[in-house]
Each structure stands twice: as structure tokens, then as C-alpha cells.
N, C-alpha and C positions, 0 to 999 in steps of 0.2 A: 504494500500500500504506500503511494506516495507521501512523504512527510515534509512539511515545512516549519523552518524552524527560523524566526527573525532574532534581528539582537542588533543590537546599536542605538537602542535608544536612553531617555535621562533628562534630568533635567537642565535648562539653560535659562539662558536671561534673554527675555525680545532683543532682535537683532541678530544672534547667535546662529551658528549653524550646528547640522548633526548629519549623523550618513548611517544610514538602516541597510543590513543587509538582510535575505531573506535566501534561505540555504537550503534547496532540495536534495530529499535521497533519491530523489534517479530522474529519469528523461522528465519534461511538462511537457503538454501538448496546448495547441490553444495559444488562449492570453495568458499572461504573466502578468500579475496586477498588485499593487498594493489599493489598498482601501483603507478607512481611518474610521472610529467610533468612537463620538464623546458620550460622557455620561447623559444619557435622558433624548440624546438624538440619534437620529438613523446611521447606519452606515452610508459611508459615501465613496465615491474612486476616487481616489488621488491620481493615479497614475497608470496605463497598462503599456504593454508591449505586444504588439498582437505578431501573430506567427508569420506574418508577412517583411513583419520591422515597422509598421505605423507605428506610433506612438501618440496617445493621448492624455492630457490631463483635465482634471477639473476643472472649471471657471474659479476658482476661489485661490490656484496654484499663481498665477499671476507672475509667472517667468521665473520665481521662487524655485522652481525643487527642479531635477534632472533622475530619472531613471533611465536606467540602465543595466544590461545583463553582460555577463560571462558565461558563455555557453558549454565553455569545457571543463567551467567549476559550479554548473548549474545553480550558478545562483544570479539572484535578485538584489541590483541595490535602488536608494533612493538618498539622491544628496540634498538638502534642504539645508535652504539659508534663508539669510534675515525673516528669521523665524518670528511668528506673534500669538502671543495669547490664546489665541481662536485656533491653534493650529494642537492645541493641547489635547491629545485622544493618544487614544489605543490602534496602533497600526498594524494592520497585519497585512499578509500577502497571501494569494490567492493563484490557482494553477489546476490546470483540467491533468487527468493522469492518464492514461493510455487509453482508459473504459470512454474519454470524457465526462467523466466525472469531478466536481469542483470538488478538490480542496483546500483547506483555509487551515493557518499556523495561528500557535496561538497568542501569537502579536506583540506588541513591543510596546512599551507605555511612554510615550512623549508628554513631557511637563515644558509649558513656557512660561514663565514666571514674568511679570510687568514691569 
């Protein structure tokens, strides 16, 4: 079974940067995605990678973050800078596995402090 496993997150101060990465045990198929969860709101995309190489992010990403993959260390990263407040959630990443089936890690806790 496909696993994901994120790590790089913590706290920082507005303005700050941090770089997520999100580490599969074996091939993903599909998108490659990170998504974000605050307390009491929806999940949202942050970011994907779709199997062709598009890349999209959020409206709320505003030239802020860069994703990006390593395909021969099957992993996911996400660099975000001039980080803010609003940007303080649980992130995880997301990836279909061989079945097409989504799975989701169990995410990374970003604090931005004001």
C-alpha cells in the first residue's frame, strides 16, 4: 500500500519561509498534491503536479510557494515563503497509487505566528 509520509514543517514568524517535503514508498500515479487544513475549515489544494508536468496552485498561493518533485526519490516538496498567519494549517500530500486510489499522509503542522 502506498504511504506518505510529510515532514518539514514548525513554527515561524510572518514573512519566514519553510520547505515540506512529502516522501513516498513507491511509484504515485496521477497528481501529486499537497493540500492544507485549518482548524474548523475545509481542506483546500495548495498545490499539484499533474502526470503530465502542469502544475497548479491555489488562488490564495499568490507566487508564494513553488512545488516540486524528485522523481527518483519519489518525493514531494513545497517551498513557501513570506509566509502569513492565514497560511497556519495542517498540510499534507496526496497521490493516487497504482489501483488509482487516493492516498493522503498524515501531514505536517505549519504555525505562523504574527
Amino acid at each position: 500500500q502506498l504511504q506518505l509520509v510529510e515532514s518539514g514543517g514548525g513554527l515561524v514568524q510572518a514573512g519566514e519561509s519553510l520547505r515540506l517535503s512529502c516522501v513516498a514508498s513507491g511509484t504515485t500515479f496521477g497528481i501529486f498534491a499537497w493540500y492544507r487544513q485549518a482548524p474548523g475549515k475545509h481542506a483546500e489544494m495548495v498545490a499539484e503536479i499533474r502526470s503530465n508536468g502542469d502544475i497548479y496552485y491555489g488562488d490564495f498561493v499568490q507566487g508564494r510557494f513553488t512545488i516540486s518533485r524528485d522523481i527518483t526519490k519519489n518525493t514531494l516538496y513545497l517551498q513557501m515563503n513570506n509566509l502569513k498567519p492565514d497560511d497556519t494549517a495542517r498540510y499534507h500530500c496526496k497521490a493516487d497509487d497504482r489501483f488509482s486510489l487516493a492516498r493522503w499522509g498524515k501531514g505536517t503542522l505549519v504555525t505562523v505566528s504574527s
